[in-house]
C-alpha positions as CSV (number, residue, x, y, z in Angstrom):
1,X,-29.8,133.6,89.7
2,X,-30.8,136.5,87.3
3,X,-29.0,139.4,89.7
4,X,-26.0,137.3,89.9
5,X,-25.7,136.4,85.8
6,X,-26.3,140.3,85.7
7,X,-23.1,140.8,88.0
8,X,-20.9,138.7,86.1
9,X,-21.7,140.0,82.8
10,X,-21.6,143.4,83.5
11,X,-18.3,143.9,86.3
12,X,-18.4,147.5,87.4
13,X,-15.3,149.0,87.0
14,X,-14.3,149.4,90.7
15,X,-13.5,145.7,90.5
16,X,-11.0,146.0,87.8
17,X,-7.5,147.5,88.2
18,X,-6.5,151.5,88.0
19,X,-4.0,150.7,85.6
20,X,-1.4,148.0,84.8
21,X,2.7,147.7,85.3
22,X,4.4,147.7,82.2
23,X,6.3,144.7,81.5
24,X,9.6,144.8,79.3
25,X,10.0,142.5,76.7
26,X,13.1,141.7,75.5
27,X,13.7,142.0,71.7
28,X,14.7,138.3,69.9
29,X,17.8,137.4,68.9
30,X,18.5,138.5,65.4
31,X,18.5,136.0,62.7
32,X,21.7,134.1,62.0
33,X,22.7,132.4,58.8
34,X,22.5,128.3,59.1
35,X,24.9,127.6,56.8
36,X,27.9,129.1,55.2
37,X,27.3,126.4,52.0
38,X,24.3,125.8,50.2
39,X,23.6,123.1,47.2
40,X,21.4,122.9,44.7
41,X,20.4,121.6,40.7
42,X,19.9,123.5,37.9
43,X,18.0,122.8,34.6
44,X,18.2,125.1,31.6
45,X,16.5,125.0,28.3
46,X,17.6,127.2,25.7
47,X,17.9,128.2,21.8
48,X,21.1,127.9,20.9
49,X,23.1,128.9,18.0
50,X,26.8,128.2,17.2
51,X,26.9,131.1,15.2
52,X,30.1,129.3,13.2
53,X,31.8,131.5,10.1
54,X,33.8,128.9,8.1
55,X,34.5,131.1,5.3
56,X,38.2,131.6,4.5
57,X,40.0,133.1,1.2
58,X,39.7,131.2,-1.1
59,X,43.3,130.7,-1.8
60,X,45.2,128.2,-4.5
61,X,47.1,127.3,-1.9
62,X,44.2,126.1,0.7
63,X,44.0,122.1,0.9
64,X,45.4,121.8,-2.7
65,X,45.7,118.1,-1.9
66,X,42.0,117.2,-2.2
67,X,42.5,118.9,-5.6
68,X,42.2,122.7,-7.8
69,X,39.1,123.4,-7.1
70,X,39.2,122.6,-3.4
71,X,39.5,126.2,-2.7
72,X,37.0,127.8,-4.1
73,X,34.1,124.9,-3.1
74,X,35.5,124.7,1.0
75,X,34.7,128.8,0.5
76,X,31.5,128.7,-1.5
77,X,30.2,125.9,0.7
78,X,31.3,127.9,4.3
79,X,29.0,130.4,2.9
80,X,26.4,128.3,2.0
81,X,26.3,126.9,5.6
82,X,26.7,130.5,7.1
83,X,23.3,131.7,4.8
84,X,20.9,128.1,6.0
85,X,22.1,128.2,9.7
86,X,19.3,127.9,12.0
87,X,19.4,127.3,16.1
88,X,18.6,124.6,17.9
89,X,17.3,123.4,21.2
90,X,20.2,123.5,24.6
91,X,20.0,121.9,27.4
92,X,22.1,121.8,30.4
93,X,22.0,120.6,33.8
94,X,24.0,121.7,36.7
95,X,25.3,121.1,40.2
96,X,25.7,124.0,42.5
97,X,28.0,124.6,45.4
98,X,26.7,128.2,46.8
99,X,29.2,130.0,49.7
100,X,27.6,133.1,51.4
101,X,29.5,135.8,52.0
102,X,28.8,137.1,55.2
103,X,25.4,137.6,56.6
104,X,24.4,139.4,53.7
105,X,23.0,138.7,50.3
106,X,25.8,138.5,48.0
107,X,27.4,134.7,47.4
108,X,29.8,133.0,45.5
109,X,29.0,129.8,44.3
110,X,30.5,127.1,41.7
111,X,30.0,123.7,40.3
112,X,29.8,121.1,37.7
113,X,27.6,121.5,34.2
114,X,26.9,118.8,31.3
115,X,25.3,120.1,28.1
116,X,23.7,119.1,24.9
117,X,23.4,121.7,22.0
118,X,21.9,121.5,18.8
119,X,22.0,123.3,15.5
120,X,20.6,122.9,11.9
121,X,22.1,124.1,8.5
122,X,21.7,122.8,5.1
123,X,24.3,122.9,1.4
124,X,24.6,121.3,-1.6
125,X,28.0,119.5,-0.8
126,X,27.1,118.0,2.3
127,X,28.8,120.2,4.2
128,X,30.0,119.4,7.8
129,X,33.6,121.6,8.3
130,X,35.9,119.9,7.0
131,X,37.6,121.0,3.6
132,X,35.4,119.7,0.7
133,X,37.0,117.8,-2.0
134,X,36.0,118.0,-5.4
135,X,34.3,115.2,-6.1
136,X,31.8,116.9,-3.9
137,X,31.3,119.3,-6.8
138,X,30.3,116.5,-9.0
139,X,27.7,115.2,-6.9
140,X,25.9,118.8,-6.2
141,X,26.1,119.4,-9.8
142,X,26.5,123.3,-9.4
143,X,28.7,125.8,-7.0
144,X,26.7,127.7,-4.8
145,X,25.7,131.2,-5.3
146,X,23.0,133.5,-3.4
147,X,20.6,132.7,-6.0
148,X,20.7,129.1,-6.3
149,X,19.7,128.3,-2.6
150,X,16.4,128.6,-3.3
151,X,16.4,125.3,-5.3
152,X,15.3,122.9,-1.9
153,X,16.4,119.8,-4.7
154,X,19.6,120.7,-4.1
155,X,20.3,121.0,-0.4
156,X,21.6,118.7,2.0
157,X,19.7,119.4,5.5
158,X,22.8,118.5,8.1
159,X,22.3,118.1,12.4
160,X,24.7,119.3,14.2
161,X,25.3,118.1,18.3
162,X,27.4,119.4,20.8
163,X,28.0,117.6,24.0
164,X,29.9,119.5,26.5
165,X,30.6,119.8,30.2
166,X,31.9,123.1,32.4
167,X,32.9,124.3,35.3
168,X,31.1,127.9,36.5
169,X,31.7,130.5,38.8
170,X,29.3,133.2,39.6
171,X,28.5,135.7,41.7
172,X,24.7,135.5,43.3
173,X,22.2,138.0,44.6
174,X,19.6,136.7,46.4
175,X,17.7,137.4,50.3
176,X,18.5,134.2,52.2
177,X,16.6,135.7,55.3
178,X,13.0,136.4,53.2
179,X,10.4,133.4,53.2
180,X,7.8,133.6,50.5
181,X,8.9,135.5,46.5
182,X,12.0,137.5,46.0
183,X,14.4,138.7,43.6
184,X,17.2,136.8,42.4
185,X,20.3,138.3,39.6
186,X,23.9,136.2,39.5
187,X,26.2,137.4,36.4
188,X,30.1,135.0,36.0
189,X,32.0,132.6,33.3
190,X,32.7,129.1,32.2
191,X,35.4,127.5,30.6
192,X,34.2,124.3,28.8
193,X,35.5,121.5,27.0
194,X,34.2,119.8,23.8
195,X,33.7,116.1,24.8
196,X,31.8,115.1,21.3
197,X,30.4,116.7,18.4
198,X,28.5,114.2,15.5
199,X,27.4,116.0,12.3
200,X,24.7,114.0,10.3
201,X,23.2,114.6,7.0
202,X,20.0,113.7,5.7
203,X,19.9,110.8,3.0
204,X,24.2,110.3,3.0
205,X,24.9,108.5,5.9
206,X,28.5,108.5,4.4
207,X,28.9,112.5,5.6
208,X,28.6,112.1,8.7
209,X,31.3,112.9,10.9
210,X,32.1,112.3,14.8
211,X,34.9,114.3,16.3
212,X,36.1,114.1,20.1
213,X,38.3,115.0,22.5
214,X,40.6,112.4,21.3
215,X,40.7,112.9,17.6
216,X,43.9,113.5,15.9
217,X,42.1,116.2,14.4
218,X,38.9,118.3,14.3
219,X,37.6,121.3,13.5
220,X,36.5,122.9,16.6
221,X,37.6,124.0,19.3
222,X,38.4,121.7,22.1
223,X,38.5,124.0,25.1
224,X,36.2,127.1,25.4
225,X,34.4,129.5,27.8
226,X,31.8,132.0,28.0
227,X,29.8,134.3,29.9
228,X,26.6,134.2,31.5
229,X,23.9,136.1,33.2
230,X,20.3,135.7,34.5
231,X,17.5,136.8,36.9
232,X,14.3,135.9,37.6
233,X,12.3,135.1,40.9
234,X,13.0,132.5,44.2
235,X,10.1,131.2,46.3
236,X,11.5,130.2,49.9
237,X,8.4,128.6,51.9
238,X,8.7,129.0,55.6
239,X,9.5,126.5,57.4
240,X,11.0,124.8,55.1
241,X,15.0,124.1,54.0
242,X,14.4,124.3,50.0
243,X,13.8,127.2,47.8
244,X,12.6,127.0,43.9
245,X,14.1,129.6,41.3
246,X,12.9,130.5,38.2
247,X,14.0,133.2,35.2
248,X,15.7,133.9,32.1
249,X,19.2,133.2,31.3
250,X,21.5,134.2,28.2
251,X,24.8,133.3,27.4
252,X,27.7,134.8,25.3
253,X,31.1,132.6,24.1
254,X,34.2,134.1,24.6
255,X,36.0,132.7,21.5
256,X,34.4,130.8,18.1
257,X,33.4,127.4,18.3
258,X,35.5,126.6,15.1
259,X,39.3,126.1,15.5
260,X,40.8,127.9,13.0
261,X,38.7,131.2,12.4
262,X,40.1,133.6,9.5
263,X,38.7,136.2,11.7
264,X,40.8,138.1,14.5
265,X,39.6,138.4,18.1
266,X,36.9,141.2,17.7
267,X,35.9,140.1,14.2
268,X,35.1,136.0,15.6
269,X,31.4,134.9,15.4
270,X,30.7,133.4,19.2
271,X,28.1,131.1,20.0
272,X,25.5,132.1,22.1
273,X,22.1,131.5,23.1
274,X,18.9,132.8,25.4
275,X,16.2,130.4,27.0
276,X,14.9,129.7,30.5
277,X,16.0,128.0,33.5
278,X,14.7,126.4,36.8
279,X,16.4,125.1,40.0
280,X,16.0,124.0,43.5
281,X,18.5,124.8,46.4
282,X,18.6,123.0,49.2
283,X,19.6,124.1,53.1
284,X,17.8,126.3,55.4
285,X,18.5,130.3,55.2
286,X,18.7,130.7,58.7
287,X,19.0,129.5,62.5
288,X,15.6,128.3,64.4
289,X,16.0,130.2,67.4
């Protein structure tokens, strides 16, 4: 039993072949694209600021009807607003449609967006956009100069919220083909339209305002659009028909938010705002062969 255990263990080499045939292997087929459409959510959080300039000459003829000094307070109180503007949290959420171009990595895609917006400002005449009468005067008690905003008494803190929804179209880079982390970058516009803005101010529920589509009259803009860009990182696990993104976003407005600027084109103060976003797509990158 020993000799033979020592025979199996150690096979001379005359029992093992002189060499052996080469066998061709024929290469895969290449990867192929599942799906020309893709679909996916998107949820962005952002700070946003409507960067709004009210401020308009001061002219006697400007809203003479709320009376003389209507002018001069609409003007002093713009400014005031423009000087205690601060940003405020965005959020939107969006549904993608994505169409690959090709087999490579370039895609167009499009969808539907709904967002909230928020800003913060403060003035002494409870200031919301509209043209301030001057009975406003005689409640603040003073007109408003540089100096003067440093007396907290005096100022009116006022919300602002801006409900919205858009329609996108962008143009995406990503590798549909790679499993595991890879880069993502997609730069397009918006157009957008106003649904609801509400304006409150702290301690005079009176001030507030609530403007719509459907009001006879408002001052901002009903219909906008913008620009936007972004990057960041997409995890596709293999095996799988889903893929996570992840990465910055900023976004630039293409015209003021107000409706009536005094400002021309170049000279408009836009809304924009920077923040972070996060998304899932769904549909597999390619063919199981």
């Amino acid at each position: 039993m020993a000799a033979r255990w020592a025979s199996l263990a150690a096979p001379t080499a005359a029992g093992l072949p002189a060499s052996l045939p080469e066998v061709a292997v024929a290469p895969g087929p290449p990867l192929e694209l599942a799906r020309r459409w893709q679909y996916g959510l998107t949820y962005a959080a952002s700070a946003y600021q409507p960067n709004i300039d009210w401020t308009k000459p001061a002219l006697p003829t400007y809203n003479t009807a709320l009376g003389a000094n209507s002018a001069s307070l609409t003007h002093s109180a713009a400014v005031e607003y423009r000087d205690n503007l601060r940003p405020g949290l965005g959020q939107r959420l969006s549904l993608w449609a994505t169409h690959r171009l090709g087999n490579g990595r370039w895609s167009l895609r499009t969808g539907l967006e709904v967002a909230q917006n928020t800003a913060t400002s403060a003035s002494s005449m409870a200031f919301v956009g509209e043209p301030v009468a001057d009975v406003s005067y005689t409640q603040a008690g003073f007109a408003y100069s540089p100096a003067s905003a440093s007396s907290a008494r005096h100022l009116q803190r006022t919300s602002y919220r801006y409900r919205s929804v858009s329609v996108p179209a962008e143009v995406r880079y990503s590798n549909p083909l790679k499993t595991g982390f890879s880069f993502y970058g997609r730069v397009g516009a918006f157009v957008s339209a106003l649904l609801n803005v509400r304006s409150e101010v702290d301690g005079n529920p009176e001030a507030a305002r609530t403007y719509t589509l459907q009001s006879a009259s408002t001052p901002y803009r009903p219909y906008s659009g913008g620009l936007r860009g972004g990057m960041g990182m997409q995890y596709r696990p293999a095996g799988h028909q889903w893929s996570l993104n992840f990465g910055p976003v900023a976004e630039l407005g293409i015209l003021s938010l107000n409706a009536d600027p005094s400002q021309d084109f170049w000279g408009q103060q836009r809304p924009y705002s920077f923040g972070l976003e996060a998304g899932m797509e769904l549909g597999r990158g390619f063919k199981l062969q």
